[in-house]
C-alpha positions as CSV (number, residue, x, y, z in Angstrom):
1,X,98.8,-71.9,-203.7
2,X,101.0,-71.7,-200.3
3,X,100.5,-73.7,-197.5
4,X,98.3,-72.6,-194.9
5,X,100.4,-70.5,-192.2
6,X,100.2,-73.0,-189.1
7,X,101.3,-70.9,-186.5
8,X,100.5,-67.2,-187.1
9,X,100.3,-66.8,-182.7
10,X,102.8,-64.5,-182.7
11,X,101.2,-62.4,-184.5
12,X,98.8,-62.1,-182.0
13,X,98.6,-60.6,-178.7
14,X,96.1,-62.4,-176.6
15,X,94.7,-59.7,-173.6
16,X,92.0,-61.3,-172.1
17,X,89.4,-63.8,-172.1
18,X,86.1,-63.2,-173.4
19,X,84.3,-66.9,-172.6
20,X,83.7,-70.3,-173.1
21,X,82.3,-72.0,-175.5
22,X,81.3,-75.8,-176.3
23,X,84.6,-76.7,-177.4
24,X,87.1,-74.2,-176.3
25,X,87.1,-70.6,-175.4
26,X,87.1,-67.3,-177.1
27,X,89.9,-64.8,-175.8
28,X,90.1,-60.5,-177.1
29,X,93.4,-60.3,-179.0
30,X,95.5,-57.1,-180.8
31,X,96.2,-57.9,-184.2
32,X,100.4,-56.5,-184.2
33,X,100.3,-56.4,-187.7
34,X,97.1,-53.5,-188.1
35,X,97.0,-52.4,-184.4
36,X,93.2,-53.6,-184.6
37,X,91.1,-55.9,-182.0
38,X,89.8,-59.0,-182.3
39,X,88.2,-62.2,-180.8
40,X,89.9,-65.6,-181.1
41,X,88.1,-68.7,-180.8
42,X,90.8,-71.5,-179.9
43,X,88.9,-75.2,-180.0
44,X,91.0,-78.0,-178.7
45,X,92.9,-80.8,-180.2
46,X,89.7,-83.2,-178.7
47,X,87.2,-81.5,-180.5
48,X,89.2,-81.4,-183.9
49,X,87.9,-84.3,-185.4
50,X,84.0,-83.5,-184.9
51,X,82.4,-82.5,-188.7
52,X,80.2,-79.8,-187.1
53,X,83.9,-77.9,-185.8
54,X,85.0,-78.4,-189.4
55,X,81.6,-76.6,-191.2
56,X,82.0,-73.9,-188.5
57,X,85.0,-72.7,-190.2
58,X,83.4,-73.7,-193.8
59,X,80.2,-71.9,-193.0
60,X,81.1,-68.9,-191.1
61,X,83.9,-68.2,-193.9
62,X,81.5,-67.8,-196.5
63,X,79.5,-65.3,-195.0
64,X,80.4,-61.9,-195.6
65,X,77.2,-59.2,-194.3
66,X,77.0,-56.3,-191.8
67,X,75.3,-58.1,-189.0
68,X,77.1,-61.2,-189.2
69,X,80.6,-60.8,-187.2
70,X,83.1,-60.8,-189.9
71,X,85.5,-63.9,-190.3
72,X,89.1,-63.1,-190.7
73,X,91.4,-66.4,-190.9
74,X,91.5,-69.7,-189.3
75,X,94.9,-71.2,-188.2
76,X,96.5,-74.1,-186.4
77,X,98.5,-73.8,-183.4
78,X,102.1,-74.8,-183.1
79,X,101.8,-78.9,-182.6
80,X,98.4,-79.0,-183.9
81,X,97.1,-78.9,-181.0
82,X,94.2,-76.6,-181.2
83,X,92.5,-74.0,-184.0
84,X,92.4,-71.1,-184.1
85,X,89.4,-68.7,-185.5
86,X,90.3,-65.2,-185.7
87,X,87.3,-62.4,-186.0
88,X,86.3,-59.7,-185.9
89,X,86.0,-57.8,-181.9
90,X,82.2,-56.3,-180.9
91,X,82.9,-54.1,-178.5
92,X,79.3,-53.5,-177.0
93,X,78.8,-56.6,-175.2
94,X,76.0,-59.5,-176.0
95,X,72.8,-58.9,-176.1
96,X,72.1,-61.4,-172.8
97,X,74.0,-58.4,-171.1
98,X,71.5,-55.9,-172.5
99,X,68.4,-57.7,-171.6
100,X,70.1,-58.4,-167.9
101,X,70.6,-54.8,-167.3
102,X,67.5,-52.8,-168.9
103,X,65.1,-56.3,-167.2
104,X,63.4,-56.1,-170.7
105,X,63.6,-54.0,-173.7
106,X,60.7,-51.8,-175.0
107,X,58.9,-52.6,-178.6
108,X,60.3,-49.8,-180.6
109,X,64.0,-51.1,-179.2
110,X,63.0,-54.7,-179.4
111,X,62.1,-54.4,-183.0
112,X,65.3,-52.4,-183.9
113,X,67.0,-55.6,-182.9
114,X,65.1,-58.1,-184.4
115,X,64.9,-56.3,-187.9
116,X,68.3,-56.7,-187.8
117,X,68.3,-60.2,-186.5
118,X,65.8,-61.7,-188.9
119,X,67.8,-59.8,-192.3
120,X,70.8,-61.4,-191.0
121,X,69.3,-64.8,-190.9
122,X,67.4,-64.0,-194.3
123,X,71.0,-63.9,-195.9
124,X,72.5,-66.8,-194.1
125,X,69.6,-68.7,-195.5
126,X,69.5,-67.5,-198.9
127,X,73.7,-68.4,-198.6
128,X,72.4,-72.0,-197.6
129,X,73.4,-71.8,-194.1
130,X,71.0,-72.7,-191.2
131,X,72.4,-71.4,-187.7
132,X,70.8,-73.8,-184.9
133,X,72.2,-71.9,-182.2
134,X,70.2,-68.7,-182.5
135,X,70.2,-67.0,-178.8
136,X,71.0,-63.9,-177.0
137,X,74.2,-64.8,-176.0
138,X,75.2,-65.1,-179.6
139,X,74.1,-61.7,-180.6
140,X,76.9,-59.5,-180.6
141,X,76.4,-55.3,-180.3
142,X,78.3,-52.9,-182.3
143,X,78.7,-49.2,-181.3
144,X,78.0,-47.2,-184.7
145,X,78.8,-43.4,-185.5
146,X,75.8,-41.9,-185.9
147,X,73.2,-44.4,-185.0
148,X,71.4,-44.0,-181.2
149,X,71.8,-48.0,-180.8
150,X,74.3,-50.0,-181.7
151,X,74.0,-52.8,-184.2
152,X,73.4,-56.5,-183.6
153,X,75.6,-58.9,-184.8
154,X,75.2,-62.9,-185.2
155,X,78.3,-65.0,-183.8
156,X,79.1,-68.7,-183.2
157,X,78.2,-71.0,-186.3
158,X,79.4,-73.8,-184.0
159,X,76.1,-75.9,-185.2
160,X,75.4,-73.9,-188.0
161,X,74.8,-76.6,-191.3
162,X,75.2,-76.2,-195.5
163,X,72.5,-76.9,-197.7
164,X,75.8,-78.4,-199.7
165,X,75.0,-81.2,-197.1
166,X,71.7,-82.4,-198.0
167,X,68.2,-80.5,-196.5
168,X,67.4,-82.4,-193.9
169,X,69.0,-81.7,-190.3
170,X,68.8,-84.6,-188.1
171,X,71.4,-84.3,-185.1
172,X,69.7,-82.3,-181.7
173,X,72.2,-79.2,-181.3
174,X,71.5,-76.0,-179.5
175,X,70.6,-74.4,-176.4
176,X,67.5,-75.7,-174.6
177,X,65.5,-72.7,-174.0
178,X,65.8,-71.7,-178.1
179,X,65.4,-75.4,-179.4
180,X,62.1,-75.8,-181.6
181,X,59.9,-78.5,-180.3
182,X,60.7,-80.8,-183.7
183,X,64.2,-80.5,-182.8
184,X,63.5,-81.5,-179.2
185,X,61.3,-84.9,-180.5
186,X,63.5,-85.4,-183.9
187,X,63.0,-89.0,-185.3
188,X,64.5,-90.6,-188.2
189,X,62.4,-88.1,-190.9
190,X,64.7,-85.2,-190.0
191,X,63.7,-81.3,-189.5
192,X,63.9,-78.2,-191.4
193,X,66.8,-76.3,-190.1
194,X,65.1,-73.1,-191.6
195,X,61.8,-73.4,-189.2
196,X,63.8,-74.5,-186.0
197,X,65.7,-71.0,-186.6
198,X,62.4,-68.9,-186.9
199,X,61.4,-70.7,-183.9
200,X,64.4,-69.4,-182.1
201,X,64.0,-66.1,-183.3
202,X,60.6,-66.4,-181.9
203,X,62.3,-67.3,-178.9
204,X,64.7,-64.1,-178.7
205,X,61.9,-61.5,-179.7
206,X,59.9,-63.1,-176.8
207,X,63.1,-62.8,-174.5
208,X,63.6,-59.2,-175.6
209,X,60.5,-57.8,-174.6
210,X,59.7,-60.0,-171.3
211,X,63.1,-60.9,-170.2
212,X,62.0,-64.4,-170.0
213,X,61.5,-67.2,-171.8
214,X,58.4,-68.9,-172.8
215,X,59.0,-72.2,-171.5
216,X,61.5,-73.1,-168.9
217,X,63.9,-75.9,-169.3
218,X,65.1,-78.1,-166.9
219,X,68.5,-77.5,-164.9
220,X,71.2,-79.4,-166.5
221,X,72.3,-80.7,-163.4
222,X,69.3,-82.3,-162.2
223,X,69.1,-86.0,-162.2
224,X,68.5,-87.7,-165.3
225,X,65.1,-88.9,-165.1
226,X,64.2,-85.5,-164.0
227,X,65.5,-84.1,-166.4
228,X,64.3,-86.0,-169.1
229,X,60.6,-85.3,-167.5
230,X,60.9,-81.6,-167.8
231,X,62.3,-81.8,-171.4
232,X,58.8,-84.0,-172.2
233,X,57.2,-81.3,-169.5
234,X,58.6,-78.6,-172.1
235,X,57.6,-80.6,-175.7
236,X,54.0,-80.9,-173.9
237,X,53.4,-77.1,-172.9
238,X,54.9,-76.3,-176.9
239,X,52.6,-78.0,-178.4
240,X,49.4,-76.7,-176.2
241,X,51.3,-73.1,-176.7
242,X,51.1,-73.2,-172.7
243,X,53.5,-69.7,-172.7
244,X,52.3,-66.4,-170.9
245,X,51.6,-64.0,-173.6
246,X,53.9,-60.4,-172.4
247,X,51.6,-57.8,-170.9
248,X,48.9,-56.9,-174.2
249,X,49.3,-53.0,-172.3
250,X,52.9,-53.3,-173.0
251,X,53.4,-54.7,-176.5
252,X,51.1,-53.8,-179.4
253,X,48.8,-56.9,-181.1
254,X,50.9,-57.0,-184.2
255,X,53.9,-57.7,-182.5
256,X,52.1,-60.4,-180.1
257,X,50.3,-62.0,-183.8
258,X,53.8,-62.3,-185.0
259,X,55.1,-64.3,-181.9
260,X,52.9,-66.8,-182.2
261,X,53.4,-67.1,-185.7
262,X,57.2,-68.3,-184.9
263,X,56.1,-69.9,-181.4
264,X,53.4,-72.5,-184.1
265,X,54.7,-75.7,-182.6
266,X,53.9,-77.1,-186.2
267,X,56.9,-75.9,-188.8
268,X,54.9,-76.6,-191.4
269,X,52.6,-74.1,-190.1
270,X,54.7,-71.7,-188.9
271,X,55.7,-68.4,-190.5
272,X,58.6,-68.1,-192.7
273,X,61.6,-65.9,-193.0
274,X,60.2,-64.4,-196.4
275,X,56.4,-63.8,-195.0
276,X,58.6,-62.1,-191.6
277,X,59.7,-59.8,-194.0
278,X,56.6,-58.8,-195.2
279,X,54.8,-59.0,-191.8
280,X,53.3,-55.3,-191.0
281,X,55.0,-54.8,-187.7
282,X,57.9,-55.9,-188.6
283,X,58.5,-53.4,-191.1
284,X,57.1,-51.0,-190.0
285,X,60.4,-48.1,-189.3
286,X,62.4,-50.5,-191.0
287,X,64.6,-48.5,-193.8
288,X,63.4,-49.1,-196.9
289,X,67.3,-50.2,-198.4
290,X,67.3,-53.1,-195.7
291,X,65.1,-55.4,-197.3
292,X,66.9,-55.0,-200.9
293,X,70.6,-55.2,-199.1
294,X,70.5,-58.5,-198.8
295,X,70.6,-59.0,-202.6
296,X,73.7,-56.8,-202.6
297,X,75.5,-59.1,-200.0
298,X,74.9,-62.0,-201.7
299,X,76.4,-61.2,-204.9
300,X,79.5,-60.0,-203.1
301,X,82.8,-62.0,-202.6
302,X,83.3,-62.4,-198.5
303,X,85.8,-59.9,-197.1
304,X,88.8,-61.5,-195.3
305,X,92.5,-62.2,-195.4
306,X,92.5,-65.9,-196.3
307,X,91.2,-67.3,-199.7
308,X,88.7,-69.9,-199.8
309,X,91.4,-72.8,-200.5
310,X,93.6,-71.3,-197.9
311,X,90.5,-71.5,-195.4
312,X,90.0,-75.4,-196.8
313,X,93.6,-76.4,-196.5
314,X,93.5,-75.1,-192.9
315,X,90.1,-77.3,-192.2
316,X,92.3,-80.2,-193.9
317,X,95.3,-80.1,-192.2
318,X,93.3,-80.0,-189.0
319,X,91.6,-83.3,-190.4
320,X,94.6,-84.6,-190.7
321,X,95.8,-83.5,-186.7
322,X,93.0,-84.5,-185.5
323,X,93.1,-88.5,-186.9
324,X,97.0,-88.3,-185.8
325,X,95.7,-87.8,-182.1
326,X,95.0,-91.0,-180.2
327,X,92.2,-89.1,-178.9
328,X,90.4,-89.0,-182.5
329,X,89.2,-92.7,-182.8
330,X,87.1,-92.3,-179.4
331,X,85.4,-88.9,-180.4
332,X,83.4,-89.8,-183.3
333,X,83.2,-88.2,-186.5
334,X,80.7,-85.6,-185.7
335,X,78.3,-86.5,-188.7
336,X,74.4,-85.7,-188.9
337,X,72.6,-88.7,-187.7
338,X,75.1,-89.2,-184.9
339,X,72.6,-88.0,-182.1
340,X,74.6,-85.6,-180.0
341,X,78.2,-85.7,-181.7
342,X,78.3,-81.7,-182.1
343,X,75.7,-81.5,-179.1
344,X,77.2,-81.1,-175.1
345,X,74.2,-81.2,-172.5
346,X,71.5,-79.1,-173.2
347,X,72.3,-76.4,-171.7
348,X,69.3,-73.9,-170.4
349,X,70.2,-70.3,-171.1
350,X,69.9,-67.8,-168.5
351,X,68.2,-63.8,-169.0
């Protein structure tokens, strides 16, 4: 095998920023060897030693489906001093953007996005990925010939885990309005990472159709007792289900019997990907080849330019940068059970 390519920059014109992340931002590029755009996440040296940027690039690599942004090659800078994933470019904007400019979206449109949603997250499940960070602002539009809409796209597997990890989750990672109440008050017996994402699918149908939330966090930059009181203030109106149903003229009872079903504060209770997929409104329109695709995608081998030792020499030799930094001992190592080591403040989300 070769070694990994360690600088491929020049290979890549960078044109303009696209945002900012948790650990580094994500910039629109032009690939000069295919003509073709695409979106660069570039994480700093800092961040390199934390596990959860390492499965990022494991787990997002193995993923190869039509509504999951497609991962292309991952590469460290000249000196090591940041990584760089390369993938593919959706051109249509995040779906935050959509719901900011329509106010909310109506059912039919609604559920168009969440069929698409919830068979995305069906096959990252089924590949032994959870995604923990399941929000607007990481789903992605896609202009396609032919279709009226464009399609939705999953991005950012910053806190995604592997089931090759063990089944428990145990570190609090997300974004606060998304974050299932177990997550919130995680103790030592761990949570299904599987449940917290229906929640925040919950969360996103919810989102789509009001253009709210159903519980309101706290501002981060409110004083810390404060803030801790409206993150118990949160965990209490979760668990009494204290959320204002949307308008019952406006969305049709199957659709408001299928929120609640995600919003059950109990996971053991609460509806599962699988019984989603079989839920009446939810498949009702839906094509009748989506709910068999999934067993197509799994069975084959993930698109991209770099080979799966080439993507694991890449995550090594940025093991091996990041313990060479004299910022690396004070950073931690990122592991589950390490409260907060992939986490930054919770962050409220804004629609």
């Amino acid at each position: 095998m070769r070694p990994p390519d360690l600088d491929d920059s020049r290979r890549y014109e960078l044109l303009q920023e696209l945002g900012q992340g948790a650990f580094g931002s994500v910039m629109l590029a032009k690939d000069t060897l295919t003509g073709e755009l695409v979106a660069i996440k570039s994480v700093e040296r800092d961040f390199l030693s934390r596990r959860c940027v390492r499965d990022e690039i494991l787990n997002h690599a193995s993923l190869h489906h039509p509504h999951v942004i497609g991962f292309r090659r991952a590469f460290l800078s000249r000196g090591r001093r940041r990584v760089n994933i390369v993938m593919d470019y959706a051109s249509g904007g995040t779906m935050v953007e959509l719901v900011q400019e329509r106010r909310r979206l109506r059912e039919p449109l609604a559920r168009w996005f969440f069929q698409q949603l919830v068979v995305a997250v069906d096959y990252c499940h089924k590949k032994g990925v959870v995604l923990r960070d399941i929000k607007l602002d990481n789903l992605l539009l896609q202009p396609a010939p032919g279709l009226p809409q464009p399609l939705l796209r999953i991005c950012d597997f910053g806190y995604s885990r592997s089931d090759a990890r063990g089944g428990k989750c145990y570190s609090k990672v997300g974004t606060l309005n998304y974050i299932a109440p177990e997550v919130l008050s995680n103790r030592a017996a761990g949570y299904d990472g599987r449940a917290a994402d229906v929640w925040s699918c919950g969360v996103v149908l919810y989102a789509l159709l009001t253009g709210r939330f159903p519980y309101g966090a706290p501002a981060p930059s409110a004083p810390r007792p404060e803030f801790a009181a409206g993150v118990l203030r949160m965990l209490r109106e979760m668990h009494g289900r204290a959320y204002a149903e949307p308008d019952a003229g406006e969305v049709s009872k199957g659709c408001l019997a299928l929120i609640e079903r995600m919003l059950e504060p109990d996971p053991r209770r609460r509806i599962t990907v699988p019984q989603i997929l079989k839920d009446r409104w939810f498949s009702a329109t839906l094509p009748s080849t989506a709910l068999t695709m999934n067993e197509r995608y799994l069975q084959l081998t993930p698109a991209r330019e770099q080979s799966p030792p080439e993507v694991r020499a890449v995550v090594e030799a940025m093991a091996r940068a990041a313990e060479a930094s004299a910022s690396a001992s004070d950073s931690g190592s990122g592991d589950e059970g390490s409260e907060g080591s992939c986490a930054t403040a919770w962050q409220p989300a804004v629609v």
